[in-house]
C-alpha positions as CSV (number, residue, x, y, z in Angstrom):
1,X,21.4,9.3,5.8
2,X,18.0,8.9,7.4
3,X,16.1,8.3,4.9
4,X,18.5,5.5,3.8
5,X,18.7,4.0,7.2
6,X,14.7,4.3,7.3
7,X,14.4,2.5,4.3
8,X,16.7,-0.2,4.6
9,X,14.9,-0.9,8.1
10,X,11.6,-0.9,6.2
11,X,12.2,-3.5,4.0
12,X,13.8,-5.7,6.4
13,X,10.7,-6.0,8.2
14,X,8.5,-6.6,4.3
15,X,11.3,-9.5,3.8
16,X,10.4,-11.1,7.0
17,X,6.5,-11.2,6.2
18,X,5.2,-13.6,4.3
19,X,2.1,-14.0,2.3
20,X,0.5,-16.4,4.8
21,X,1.4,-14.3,7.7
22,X,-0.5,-10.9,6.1
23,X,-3.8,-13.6,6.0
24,X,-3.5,-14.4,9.3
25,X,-2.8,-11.1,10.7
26,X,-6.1,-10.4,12.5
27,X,-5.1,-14.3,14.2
28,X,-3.1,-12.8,16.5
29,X,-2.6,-16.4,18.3
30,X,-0.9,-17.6,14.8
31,X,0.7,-14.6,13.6
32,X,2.6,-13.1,16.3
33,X,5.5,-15.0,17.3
34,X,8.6,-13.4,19.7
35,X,10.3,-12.2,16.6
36,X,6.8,-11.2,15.1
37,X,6.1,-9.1,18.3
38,X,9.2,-7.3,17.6
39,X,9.2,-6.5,14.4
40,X,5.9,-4.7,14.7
41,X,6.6,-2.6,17.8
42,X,9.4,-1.5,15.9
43,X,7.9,-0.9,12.8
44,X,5.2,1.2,15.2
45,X,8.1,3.0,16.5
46,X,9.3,4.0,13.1
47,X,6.3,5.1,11.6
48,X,5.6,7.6,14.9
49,X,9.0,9.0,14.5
50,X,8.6,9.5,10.8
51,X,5.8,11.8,11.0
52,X,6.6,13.5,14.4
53,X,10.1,14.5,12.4
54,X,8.4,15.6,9.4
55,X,8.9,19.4,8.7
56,X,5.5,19.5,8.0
57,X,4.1,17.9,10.6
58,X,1.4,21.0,11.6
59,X,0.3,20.2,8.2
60,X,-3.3,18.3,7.8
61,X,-1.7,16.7,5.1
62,X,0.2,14.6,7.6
63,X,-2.5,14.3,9.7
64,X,-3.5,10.2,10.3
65,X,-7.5,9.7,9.6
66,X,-9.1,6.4,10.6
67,X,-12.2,4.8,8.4
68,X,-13.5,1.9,8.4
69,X,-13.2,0.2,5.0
70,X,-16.7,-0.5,3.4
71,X,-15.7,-1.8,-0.3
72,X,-12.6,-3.1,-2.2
73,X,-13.5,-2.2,-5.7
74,X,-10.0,-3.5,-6.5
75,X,-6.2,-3.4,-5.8
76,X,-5.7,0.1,-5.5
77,X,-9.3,1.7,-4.4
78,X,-11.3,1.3,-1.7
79,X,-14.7,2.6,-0.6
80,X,-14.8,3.9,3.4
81,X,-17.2,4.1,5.5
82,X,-19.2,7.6,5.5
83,X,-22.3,10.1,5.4
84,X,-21.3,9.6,1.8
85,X,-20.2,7.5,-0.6
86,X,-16.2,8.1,-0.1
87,X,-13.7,6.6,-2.9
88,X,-10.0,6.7,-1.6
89,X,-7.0,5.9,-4.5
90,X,-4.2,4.4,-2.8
91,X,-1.3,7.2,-3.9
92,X,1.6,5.9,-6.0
93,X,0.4,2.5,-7.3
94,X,-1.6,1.0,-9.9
95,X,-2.9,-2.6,-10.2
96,X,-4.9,-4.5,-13.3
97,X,-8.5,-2.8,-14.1
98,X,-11.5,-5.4,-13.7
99,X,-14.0,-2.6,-14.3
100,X,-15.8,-0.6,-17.0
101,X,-15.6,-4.3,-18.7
102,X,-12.1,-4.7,-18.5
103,X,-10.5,-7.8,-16.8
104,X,-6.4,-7.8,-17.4
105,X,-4.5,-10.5,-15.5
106,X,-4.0,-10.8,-11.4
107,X,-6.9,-7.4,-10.9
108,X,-9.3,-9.9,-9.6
109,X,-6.7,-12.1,-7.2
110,X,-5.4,-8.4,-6.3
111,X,-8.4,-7.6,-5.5
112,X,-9.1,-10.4,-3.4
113,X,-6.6,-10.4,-2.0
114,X,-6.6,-6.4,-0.9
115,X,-10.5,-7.4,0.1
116,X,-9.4,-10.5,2.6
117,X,-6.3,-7.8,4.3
118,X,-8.7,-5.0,4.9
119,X,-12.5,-4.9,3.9
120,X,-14.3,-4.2,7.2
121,X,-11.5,-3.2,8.8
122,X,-10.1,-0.1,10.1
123,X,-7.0,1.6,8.3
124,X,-5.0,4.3,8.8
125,X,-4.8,7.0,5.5
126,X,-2.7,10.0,5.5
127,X,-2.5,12.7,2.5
128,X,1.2,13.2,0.6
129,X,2.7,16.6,1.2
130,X,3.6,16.6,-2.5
131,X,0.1,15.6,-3.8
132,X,-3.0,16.5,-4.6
133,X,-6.0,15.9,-1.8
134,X,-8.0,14.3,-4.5
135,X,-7.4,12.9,-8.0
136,X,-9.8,14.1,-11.2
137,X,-12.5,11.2,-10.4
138,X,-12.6,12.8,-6.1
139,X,-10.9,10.0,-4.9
140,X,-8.9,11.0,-2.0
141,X,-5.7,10.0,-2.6
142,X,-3.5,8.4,0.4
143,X,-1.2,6.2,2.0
144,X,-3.0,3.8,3.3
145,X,-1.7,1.6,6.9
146,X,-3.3,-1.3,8.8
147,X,-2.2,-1.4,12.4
148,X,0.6,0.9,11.1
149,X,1.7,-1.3,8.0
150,X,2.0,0.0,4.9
151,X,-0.5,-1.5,2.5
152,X,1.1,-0.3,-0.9
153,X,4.4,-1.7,0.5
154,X,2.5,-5.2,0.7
155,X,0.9,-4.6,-2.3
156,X,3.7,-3.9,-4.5
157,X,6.0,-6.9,-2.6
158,X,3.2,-9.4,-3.8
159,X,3.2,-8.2,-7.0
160,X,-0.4,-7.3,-7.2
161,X,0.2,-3.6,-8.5
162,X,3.3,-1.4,-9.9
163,X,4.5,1.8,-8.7
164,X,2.7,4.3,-11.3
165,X,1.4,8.3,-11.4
166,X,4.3,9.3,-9.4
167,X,4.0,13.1,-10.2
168,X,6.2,14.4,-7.3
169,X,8.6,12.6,-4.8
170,X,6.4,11.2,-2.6
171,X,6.2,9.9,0.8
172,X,7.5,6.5,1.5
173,X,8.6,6.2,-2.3
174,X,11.6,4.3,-1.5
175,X,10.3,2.2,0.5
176,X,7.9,1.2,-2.3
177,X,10.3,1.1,-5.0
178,X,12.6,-1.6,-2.6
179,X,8.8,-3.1,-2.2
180,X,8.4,-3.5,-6.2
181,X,12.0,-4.6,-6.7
182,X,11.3,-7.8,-4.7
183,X,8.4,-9.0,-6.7
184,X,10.2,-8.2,-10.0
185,X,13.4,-10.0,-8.8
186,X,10.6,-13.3,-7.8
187,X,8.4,-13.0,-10.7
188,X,5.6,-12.4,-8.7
189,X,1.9,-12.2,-10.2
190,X,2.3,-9.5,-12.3
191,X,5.7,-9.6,-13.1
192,X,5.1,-13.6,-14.4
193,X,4.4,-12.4,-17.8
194,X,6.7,-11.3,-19.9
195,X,6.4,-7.0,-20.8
196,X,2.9,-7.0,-19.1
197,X,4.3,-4.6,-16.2
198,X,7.6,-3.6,-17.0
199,X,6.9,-1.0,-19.3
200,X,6.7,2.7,-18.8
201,X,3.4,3.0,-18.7
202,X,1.4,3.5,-15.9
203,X,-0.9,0.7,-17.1
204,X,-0.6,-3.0,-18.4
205,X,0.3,-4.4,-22.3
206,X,-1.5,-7.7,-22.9
């Protein structure tokens, strides 16, 4: 019942964002409005109590990390901050390739758009109980917050990527499915051409 009631509250605060109001996020003087104000202290409320009641809390798995994003290479991988060059796949989503000489439709305004919400800023990532640390490339594979909102949630509302590689039940994976369901219902980016997402694949068919 907790999980329901989580997620319900979840995706009444993604329905209340808009598009325009994720751009102008770091503005605080034009993003946060009475109603605004309250939406993210309860959101930050939630996402506190979420892991504090995890079973696994002790685990480092649910430990929170902070980097500062160095590179978008596009809607679902970034490059942080490090000694070292550090990839990081955001878990549970998949957007349009634009490299290794591919460019399928919406990677590059995903990208952008994912570049203009978050490159040279700091984000939150924390590791999936359920999950691997790292994929096969040694991208570290996370869910991914800025100032405590979920990116992939965003992400998948815009229709900029599709849930995909969901090996286990992970974290937050209703949310993200209610996330999805409003771009699909809206026709959004992806989801504007017909069988390009909405396959079972985890990629795209031109």
């Amino acid at each position: 019942m907790k999980k329901i009631i989580s997620t319900l509250f979840i995706l009444f605060l993604l329905s209340g964002c808009s598009t325009d109001s994720l751009v102008t996020y770091q503005s605080k003087e034009n993003y946060k409005t009475d109603n605004q104000v309250e939406k993210e202290i309860s959101f930050k409320k939630y996402f506190n109590d979420v892991n504090r009641s995890s079973e696994k809390a002790a685990d480092i798995k649910t430990e929170k990390h902070k980097a500062i994003v160095k590179k978008v290479i596009d809607a679902d991988t970034l490059v942080l901050e490090a000694d070292k060059y550090t990839a990081l796949r955001l878990i549970g989503i998949n957007g349009p390739e634009i490299t290794k000489g591919k460019n399928e439709p919406f990677g590059q305004e995903g990208k952008e758009y994912l570049a203009n919400l978050i490159e040279g800023k700091e984000i939150t990532y924390q590791l999936d109980p359920n999950a691997d640390e790292k994929d096969k490339y040694g991208r570290i594979l996370a869910h991914v917050f800025l100032d405590q909102i979920s990116i992939q949630s965003y992400l998948l509302k815009e229709g900029y990527v599709k849930l995909a590689y969901l090996f286990d039940e992970y974290e937050f994976i209703d949310v993200y499915k209610d996330a999805e369901n409003i771009a699909k219902e809206k026709q959004l980016n992806i989801w504007s051409i017909p069988g390009y997402a909405d396959t079972d694949l985890n990629g795209f068919v031109k």
